[in-house]
C-alpha positions in Angstrom: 11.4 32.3 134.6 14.0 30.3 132.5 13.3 32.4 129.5 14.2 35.6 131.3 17.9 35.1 130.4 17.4 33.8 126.6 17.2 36.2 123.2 16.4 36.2 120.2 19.4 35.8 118.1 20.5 32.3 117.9 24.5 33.3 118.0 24.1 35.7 120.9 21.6 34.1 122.9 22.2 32.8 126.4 21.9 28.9 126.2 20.1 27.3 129.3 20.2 23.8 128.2 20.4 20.0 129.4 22.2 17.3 128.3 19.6 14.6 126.8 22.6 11.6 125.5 19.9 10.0 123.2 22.7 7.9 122.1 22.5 6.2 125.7 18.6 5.4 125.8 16.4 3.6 123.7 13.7 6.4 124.5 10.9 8.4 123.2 12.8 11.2 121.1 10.0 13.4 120.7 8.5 12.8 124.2 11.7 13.8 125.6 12.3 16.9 124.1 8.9 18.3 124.5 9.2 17.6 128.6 12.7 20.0 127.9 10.7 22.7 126.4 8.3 22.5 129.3 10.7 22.7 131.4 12.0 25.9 129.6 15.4 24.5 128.5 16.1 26.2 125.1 19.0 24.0 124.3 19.9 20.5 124.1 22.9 18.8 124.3 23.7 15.7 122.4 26.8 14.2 120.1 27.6 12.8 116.6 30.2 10.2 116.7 32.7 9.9 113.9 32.6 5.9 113.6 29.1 5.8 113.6 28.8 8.2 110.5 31.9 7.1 108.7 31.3 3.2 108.7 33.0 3.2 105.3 36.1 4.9 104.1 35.0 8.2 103.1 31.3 7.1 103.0 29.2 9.1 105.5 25.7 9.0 106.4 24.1 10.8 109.5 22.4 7.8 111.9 18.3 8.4 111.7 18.3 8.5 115.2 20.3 12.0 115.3 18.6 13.2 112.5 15.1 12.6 114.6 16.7 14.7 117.2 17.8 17.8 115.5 14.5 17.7 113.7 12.7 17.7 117.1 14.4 20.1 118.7 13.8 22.2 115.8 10.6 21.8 116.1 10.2 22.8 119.5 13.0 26.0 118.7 15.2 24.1 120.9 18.9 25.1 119.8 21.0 22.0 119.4 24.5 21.8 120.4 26.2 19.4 118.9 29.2 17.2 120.1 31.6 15.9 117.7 33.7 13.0 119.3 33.1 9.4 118.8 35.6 6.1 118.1 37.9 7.0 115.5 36.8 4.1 112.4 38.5 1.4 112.7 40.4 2.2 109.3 42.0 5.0 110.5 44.6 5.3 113.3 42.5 3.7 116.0 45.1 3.7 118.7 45.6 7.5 118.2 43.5 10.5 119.1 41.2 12.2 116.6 43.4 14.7 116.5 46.5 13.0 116.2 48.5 13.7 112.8 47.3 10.3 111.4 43.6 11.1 111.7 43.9 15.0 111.9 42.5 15.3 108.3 40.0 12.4 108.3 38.4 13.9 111.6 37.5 17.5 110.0 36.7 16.0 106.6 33.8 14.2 108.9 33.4 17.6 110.8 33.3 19.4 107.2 30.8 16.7 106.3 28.0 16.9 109.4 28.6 21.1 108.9 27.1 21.2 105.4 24.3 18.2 106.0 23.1 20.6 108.9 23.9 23.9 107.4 20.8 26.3 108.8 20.1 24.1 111.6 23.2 23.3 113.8 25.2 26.8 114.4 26.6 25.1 117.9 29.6 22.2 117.6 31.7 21.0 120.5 35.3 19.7 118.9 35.4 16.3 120.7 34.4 15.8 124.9 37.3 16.1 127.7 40.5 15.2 125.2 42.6 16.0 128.3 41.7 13.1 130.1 41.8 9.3 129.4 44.7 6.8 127.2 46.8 7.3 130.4 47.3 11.7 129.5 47.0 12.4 133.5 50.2 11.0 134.1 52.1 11.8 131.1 55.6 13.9 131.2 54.6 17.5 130.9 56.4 17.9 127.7 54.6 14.6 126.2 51.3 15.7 127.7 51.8 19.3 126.2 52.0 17.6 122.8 49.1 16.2 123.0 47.4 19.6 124.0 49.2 21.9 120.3 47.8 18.6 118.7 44.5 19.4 119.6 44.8 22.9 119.5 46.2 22.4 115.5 43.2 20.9 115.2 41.1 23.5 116.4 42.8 26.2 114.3 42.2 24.1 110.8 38.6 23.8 111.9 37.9 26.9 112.4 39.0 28.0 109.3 37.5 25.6 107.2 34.0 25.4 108.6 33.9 29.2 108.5 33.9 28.6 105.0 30.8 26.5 104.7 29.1 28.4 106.9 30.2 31.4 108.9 27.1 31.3 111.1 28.5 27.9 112.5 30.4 28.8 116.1 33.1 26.3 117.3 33.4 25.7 121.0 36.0 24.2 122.7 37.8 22.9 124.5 35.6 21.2 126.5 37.9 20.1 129.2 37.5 18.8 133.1 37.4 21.2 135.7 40.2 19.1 136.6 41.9 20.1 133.9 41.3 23.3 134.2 42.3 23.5 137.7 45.9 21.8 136.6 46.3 24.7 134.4 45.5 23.2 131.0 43.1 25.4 129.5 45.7 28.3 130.4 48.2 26.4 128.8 45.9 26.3 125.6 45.1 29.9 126.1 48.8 31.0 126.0 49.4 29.5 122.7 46.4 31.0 120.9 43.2 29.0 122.2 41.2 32.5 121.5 42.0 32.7 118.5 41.0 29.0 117.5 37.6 28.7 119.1 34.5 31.2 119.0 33.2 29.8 122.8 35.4 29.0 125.2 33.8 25.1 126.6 34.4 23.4 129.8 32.9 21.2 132.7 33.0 21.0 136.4 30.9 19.2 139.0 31.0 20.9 142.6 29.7 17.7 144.0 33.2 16.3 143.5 35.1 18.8 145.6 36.0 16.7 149.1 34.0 16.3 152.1 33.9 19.8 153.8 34.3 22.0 151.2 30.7 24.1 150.9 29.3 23.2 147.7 27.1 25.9 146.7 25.8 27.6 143.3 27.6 30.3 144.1 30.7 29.0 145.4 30.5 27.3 141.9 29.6 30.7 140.2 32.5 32.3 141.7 35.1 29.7 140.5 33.7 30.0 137.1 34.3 33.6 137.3 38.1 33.4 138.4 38.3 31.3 135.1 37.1 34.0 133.5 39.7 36.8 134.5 42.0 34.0 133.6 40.9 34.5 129.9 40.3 38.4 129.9 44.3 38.3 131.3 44.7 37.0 128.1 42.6 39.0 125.8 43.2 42.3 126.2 41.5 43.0 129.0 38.1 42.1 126.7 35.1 39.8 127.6 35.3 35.6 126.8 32.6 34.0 126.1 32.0 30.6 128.3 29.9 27.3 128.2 29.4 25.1 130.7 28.8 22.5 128.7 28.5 19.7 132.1 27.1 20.8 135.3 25.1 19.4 138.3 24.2 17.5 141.6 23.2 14.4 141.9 20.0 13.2 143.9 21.1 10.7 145.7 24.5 9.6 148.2 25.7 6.3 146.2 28.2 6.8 143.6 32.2 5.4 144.3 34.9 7.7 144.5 32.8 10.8 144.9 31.5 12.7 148.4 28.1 13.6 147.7 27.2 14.9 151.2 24.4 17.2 150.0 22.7 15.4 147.8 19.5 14.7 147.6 16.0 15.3 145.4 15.4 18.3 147.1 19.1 19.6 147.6 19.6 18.9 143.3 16.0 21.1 142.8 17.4 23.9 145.2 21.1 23.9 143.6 19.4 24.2 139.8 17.1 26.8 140.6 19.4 28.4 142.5 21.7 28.2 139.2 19.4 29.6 137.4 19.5 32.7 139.1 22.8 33.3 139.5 23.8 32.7 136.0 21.7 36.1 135.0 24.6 38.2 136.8 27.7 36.7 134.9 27.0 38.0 131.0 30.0 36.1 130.1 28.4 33.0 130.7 26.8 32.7 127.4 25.5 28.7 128.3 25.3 26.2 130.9 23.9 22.3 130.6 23.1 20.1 133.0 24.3 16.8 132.9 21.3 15.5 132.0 18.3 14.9 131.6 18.0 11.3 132.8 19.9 9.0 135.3 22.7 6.8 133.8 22.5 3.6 135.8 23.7 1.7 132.0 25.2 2.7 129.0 24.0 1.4 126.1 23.0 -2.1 128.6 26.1 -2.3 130.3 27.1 -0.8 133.6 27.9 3.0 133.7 31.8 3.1 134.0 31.4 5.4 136.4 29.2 3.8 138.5 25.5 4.7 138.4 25.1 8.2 138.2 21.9 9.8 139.7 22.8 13.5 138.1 19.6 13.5 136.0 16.2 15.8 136.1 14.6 12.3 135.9 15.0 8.7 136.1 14.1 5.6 133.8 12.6 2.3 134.7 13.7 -1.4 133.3 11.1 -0.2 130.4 12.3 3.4 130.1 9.5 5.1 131.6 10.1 8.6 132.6 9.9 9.0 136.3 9.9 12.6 137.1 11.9 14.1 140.2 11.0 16.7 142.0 13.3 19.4 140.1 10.9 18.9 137.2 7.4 20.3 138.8 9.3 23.6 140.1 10.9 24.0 136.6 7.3 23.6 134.7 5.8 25.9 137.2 8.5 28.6 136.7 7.3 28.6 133.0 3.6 29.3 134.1 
């Protein structure tokens, strides 16, 4: 069962979650987070973006539709973790990063602001979602692309000070990079100059169906890179224990995305991979959370065409009128909960 690996206390338990993006689909809030609690998922994972709160200068208001979320998944004692990224408002430096020195400030007074409205019910934010990537950062100079890095980790090391302070329950996680990015050594770089010390959870993604055509992408072959990035971060910590999220995981269902090999997928191949995941994850105990990447297909974002193509990583699909359609993943996960 799911709930094997999960406790009681809701700092220290082991997260087993799925990424739901109600931001993406005009669907059924409450429908969809009971059919995760079925499933046995005891976390979700959704975001809070900053223009959408902060429409006027320092005038915020949390959207209904997030509130509706956290209050389900309440509800259903389904943890939320929250990820704080968004547009930066257009009043601020909007050709800048968040974190950049011109919007540094603005971001964690928004951050400060979505801390104390969900004081006692969110203990779980992501600082933004893959800030190594995108504006061009892959093929920056080292030096200029290590800038922009100590930015973001300046950032992380104000947050963390001030929410403590409003509430010291609240656990940052970061920083949520590519398992590209981690590959290229940027979350070591981070790491050297005092990441540990700036986050409570140490955050990151990585899809195994990406890795080229004849490479064996198993669970465990997943599992075991995971684990090398964890000696990576005990190097660094006195020899002691990191805590990890996988914050993005999965396989998809079907072979039709660009750009990607997806040699093993298939309905059955994605059910085998998760359960298989699912058992594995209950030998690393520094592996505090994992998501999958999510809970339904993206073939459009928000009506438009997924930038990435159509992506068939989801537990279920949607039809033109955003009926659920369940795959086969879902059955075996309902069943392990009987």
């Amino acid at each position: 069962m799911i709930s094997a690996v999960i406790c009681q206390d809701i700092n220290s338990e082991k997260h087993i979650g799925v990424a739901t993006q109600f931001w993406a689909h005009k669907i059924d809030i409450k429908k969809s987070i009971s059919l995760v609690d079925s499933m046995g998922f005891n976390s979700i994972r959704d975001g809070i973006k900053w223009n959408k709160v902060e429409r006027k200068i320092k005038v915020y208001n949390i959207p209904k539709k997030i509130k509706k979320v956290i209050e389900e998944a309440k509800n259903k004692n389904v943890d939320p973790l929250i990820v704080l990224s968004g547009k930066v408002p257009t009043f601020y430096d909007k050709d800048e990063r968040p974190f950049h020195e011109n919007n540094a400030e603005s971001y964690i007074q928004f951050v400060e602001f979505v801390a104390r409205h969900f004081k006692g019910s969110v203990y779980h934010y992501e600082i933004g979602n893959e800030w190594n990537v995108g504006d061009g950062l892959r093929k920056f100079p080292k030096k200029k692309k290590e800038k922009v890095l100590l930015d973001y980790l300046d950032l992380l090391k104000k947050l963390k000070n001030r929410i403590s302070s409003i509430d010291p329950d609240i656990k940052i996680v970061g920083p949520v990079f590519t398992g590209n990015g981690v590959k290229r050594g940027e979350l070591e770089f981070m790491v050297k100059n005092g990441l540990l010390d700036a986050v409570d959870i140490v955050s990151f993604h990585g899809y195994p169906y990406k890795e080229k055509k004849g490479i064996e992408q198993t669970p465990q072959r997943y599992f075991d890179w995971i684990k090398s990035v964890e000696d990576m971060l005990i190097s660094y910590n006195n020899g002691q224990e990191v805590p990890i999220y996988i914050t993005e995981y999965s396989w998809p269902s079907v072979e039709n995305r660009r750009r990607y090999s997806h040699y093993q997928a298939s309905e059955e191949k994605q059910k085998e991979f998760l359960l298989k995941s699912l058992e594995l994850i209950k030998e690393y105990e520094f592996i505090k959370g994992m998501w999958w990447f999510c809970l339904y297909d993206h073939l459009t974002i928000s009506g438009q065409p997924h930038y990435g193509g159509p992506t068939y990583l989801g537990l279920c699909k949607l039809d033109d009128d955003f009926n659920i359609i369940k795959k086969s993943v879902v059955s075996s996960l309902i069943n392990l909960e009987k």
